[in-house]
N, C-alpha and C positions, 0 to 999 in steps of 0.2 A: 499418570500425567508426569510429563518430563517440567522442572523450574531448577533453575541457575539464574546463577549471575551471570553480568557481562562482563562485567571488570567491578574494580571495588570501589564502583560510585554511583551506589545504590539503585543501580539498573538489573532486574530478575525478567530472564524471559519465562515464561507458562507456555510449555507447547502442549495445543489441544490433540485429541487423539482423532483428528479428521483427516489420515490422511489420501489421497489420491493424486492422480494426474495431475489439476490442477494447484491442486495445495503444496506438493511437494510432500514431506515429512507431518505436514499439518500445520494448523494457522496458529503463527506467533504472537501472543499478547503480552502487553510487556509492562510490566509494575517499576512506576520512577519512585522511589522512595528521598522526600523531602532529606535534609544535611542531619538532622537534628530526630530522623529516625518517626517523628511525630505526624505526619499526615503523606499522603500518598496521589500519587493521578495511576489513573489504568488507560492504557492505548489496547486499543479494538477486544470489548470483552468477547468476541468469537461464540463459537456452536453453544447450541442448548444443550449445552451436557453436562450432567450431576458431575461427573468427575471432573472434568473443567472447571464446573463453579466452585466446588471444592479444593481444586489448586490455585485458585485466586484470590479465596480468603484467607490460604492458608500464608501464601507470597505475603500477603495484605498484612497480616501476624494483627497486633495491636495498632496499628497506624490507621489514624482514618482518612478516607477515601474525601478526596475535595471535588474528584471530576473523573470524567470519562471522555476520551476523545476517540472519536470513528472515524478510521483515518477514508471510509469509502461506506458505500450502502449495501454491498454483498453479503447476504446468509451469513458465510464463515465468519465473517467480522465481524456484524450486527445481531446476530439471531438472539446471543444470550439479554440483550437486551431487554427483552420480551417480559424477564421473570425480574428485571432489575427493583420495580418496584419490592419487591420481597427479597434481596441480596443489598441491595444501594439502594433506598428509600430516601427521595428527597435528594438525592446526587449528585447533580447537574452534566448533562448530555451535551456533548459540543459536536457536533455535524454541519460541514454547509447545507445540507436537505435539513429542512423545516421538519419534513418525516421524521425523523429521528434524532432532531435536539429538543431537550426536556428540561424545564429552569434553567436556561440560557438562546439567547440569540443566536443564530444561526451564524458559524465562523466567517471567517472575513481573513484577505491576505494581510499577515503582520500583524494577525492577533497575538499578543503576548496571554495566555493561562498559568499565573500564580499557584503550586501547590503547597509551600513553604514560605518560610521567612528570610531564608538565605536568598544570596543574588543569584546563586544557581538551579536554584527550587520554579523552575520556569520554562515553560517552551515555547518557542514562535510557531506561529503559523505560515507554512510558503505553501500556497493551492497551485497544485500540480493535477490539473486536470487533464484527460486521454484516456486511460483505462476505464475511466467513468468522468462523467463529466462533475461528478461530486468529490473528487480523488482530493487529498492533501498530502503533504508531508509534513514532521516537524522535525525543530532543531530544539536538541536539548544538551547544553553546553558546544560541544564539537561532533558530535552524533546525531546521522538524520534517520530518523523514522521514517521509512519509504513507502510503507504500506505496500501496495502491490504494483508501485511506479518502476519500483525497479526489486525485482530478485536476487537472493543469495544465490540461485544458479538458475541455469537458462533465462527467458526471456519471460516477461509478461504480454499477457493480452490484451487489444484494445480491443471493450467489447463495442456494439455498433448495434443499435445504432446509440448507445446510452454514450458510447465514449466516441472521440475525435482523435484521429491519425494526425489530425494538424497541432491539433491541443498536445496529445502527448509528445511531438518532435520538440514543440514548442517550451514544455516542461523540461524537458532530458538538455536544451538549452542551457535552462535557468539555473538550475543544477549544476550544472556543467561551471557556469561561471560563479555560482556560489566557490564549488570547491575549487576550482584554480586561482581562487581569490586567499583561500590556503582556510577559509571558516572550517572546512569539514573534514576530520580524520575516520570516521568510519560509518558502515552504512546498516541499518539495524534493521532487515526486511520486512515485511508479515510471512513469509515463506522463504525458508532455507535460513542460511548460518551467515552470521555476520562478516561482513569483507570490511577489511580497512585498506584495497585499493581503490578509494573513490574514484579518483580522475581516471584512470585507465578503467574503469568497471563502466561508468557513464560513457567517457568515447567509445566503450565497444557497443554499449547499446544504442548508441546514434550511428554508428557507423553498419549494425546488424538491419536497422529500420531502413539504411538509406537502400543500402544491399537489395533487400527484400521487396523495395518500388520498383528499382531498376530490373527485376525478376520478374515483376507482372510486366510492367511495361513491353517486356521483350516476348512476354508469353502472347499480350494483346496484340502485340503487331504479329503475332506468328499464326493470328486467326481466331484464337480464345475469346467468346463471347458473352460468356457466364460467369457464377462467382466459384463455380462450382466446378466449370472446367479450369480456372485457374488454381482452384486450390487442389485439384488434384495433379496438377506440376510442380509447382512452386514447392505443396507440403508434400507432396507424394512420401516421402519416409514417414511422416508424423504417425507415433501408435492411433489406434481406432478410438480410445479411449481419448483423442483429444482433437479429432475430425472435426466435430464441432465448432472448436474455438480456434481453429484454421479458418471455418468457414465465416466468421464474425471477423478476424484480422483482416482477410481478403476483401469482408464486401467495406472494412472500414479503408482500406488501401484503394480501392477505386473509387470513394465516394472522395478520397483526398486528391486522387489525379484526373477527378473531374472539374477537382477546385483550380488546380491548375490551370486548366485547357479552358475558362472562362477567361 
């Protein structure tokens, strides 16, 4: 298992060893360690795996853990979950799925989660739903946790029917105006390596989405009837290995330009 820091304020990322197409390098989980070194939050404890759990209590060192926050409901980010009673016993689980929050309330936009005693010992909660309709991010100091809204390289998926094309345009929005408001200096993914060009990383990804409509559109006017012949134009390059979640982007992309055309 790969752990570092990010910079020297008290943020270690835990990268699990799951990786593929999807994942990238493998799914990033990441230990905020309060000012004062004494208690800790974890973002997306990730896969069931021995050596994973074991590089996140190693990150963890003597600090105790006050919370867990899931920034989404996917496997990679949720699974370890599973064994938490017996790693984190008694924890508390913050998710907006009722599923999988455990001694606490199901998150809410503009939750503030205390791990410390300092002012900084804190994260807001902005729900940035699309990739999943459960999706969040947080902000902890000048640093957002993007979970899988936005990647350290390429693009994420908006799965479909769980996630919305409209929701996530709509998040990559909010975002957008977070950071040109100057709050955000860098973007802390679950997958890939951290960018501190926010605002150009967000305009590309609204700018890649808008791209990508105006490509089915021109494919449906060109005779394309299915989700199937459209994602074999639009994605035709994409490895085989991720055919699938071409064909989840496409049917979320015409279930969005049917919202339209009402």
């Amino acid at each position: 298992m790969t752990a570092r820091a990010l910079a020297d304020d008290g943020v270690e990322l835990v990268l699990a060893d799951n990786p593929s197409p999807m994942t990238l390098e493998g799914t990033n989980s990441y230990v905020l360690r309060a000012e004062d070194g004494a208690s800790a939050l974890l973002l997306d404890p990730g896969p069931e795996l021995a050596s994973h759990r074991d590089a996140l209590l190693r990150a963890l060192g003597g600090a105790q853990l006050r919370g867990i926050v899931l920034t989404h409901r996917h496997a990679d980010h949720s699974e370890m979950l599973g064994s938490a009673g017996e790693w984190a016993p008694g924890v508390p689980v913050h998710a907006v799925d009722p599923a999988f929050a455990s001694y606490a309330e199901p998150l809410r936009d503009g939750q503030r989660i205390e791990f410390g005693t300092a002012a900084g010992d804190a994260v807001e909660i902005v729900t940035t739903p699309g990739h999943t309709d459960d999706s969040i991010s947080l902000v902890h100091r000048s640093r957002l946790f993007s979970g899988d809204t936005i990647l350290g390289r390429g693009t994420t998926m908006v799965s479909f029917p769980d996630g919305s094309l409209g929701d996530y345009l709509a998040s990559l929005e909010r975002l957008a105006s977070l950071a040109e408001d100057g709050g955000l200096t860098a973007i802390a993914p679950a997958h890939g390596e951290q960018r501190e060009d926010v605002v150009d990383l967000i305009a590309q990804y609204l700018r890649h989405r808008h791209e990508r409509i105006a490509q089915v559109r021109e494919v449906l006017a060109g005779g394309a009837r299915t989700a199937e012949e459209v994602r074999d134009v639009v994605y035709a390059d994409v490895p085989a290995g991720v055919r699938p979640a071409a064909l989840q982007i496409v049917r979320a992309q015409l279930a969005y330009i049917d919202t339209l055309a009402d």
